[in-house]
C-alpha positions as CSV (number, residue, x, y, z in Angstrom):
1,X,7.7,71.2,-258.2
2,X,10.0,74.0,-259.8
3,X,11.3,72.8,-263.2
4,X,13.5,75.1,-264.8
5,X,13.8,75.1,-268.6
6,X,14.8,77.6,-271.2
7,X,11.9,77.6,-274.4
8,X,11.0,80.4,-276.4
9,X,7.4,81.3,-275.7
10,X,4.7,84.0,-277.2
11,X,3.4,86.3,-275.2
12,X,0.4,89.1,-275.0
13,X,1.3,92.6,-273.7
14,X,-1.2,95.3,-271.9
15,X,-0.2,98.5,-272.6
16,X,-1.5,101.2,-270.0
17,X,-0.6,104.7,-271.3
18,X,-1.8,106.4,-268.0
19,X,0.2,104.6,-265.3
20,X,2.9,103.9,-268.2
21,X,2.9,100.4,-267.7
22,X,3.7,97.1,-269.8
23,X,1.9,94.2,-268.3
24,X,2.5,90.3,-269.5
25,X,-1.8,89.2,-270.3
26,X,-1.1,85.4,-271.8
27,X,1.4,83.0,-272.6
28,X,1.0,80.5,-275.0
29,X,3.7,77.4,-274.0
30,X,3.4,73.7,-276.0
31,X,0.4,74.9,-277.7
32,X,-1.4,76.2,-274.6
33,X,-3.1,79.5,-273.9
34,X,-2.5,80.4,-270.3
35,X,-4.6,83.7,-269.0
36,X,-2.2,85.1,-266.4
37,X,-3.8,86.1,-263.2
38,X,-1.5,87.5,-261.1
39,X,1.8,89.1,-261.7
40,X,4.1,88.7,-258.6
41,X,7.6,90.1,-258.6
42,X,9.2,92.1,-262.0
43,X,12.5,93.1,-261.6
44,X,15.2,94.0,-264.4
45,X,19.1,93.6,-265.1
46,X,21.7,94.1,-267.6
47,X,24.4,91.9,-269.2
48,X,26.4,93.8,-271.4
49,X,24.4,96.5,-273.1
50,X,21.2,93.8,-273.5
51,X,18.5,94.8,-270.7
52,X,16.3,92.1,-269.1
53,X,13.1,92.2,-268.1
54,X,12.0,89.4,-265.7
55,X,8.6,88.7,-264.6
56,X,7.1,85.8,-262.0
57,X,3.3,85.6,-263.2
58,X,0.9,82.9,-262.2
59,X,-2.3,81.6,-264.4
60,X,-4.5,79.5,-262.8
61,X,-2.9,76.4,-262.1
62,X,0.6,77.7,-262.8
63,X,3.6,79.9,-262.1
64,X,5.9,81.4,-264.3
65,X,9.1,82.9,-264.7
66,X,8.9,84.8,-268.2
67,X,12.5,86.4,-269.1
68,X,12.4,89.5,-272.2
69,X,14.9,90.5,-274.2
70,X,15.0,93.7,-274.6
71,X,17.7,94.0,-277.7
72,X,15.6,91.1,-279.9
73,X,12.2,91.6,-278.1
74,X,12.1,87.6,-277.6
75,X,10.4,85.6,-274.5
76,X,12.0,83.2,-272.7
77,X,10.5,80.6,-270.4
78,X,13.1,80.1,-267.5
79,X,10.7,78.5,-264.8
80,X,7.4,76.9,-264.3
81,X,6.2,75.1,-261.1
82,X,2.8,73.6,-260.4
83,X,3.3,74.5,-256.8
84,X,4.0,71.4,-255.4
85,X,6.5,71.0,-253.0
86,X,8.9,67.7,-253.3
């Protein structure tokens, strides 16, 4: 089932200087670590000046949809489905 919410989350970055690429590694939502495993669709937009980098990622039990901030560098939790259809 797909619950959307909107919660401030932490998050781990991978930083690979030969591709150039900035990859989401872990999440940590209510006091869980979650490894992510897959990364599945990353896409950007802009409201205003503020840029927006949105990410569908998937650990091992769940997916994800992580938002960034760009202006204030903060993570936002917008989605998170078990994968259960209702």
């Amino acid at each position: 089932m797909i619950q959307k919410i909107s919660v401030p989350v932490s998050v781990d970055l991978s930083f690979n200087h030969h591709t150039r690429t900035v990859l989401p590694v872990r999440l940590i939502f209510e006091g869980r670590n979650h490894l992510i495993r897959r990364i599945g669709f990353h896409h950007v937009y802009r409201e205003g000046r503020t840029l927006y980098h949105v990410f569908s990622v998937a650990s091992d039990t769940l997916f994800f949809r992580l938002v960034l901030n760009t202006d204030n560098l903060h993570w936002q939790l917008e989605e998170i489905s078990d994968g259960e259809v209702v």
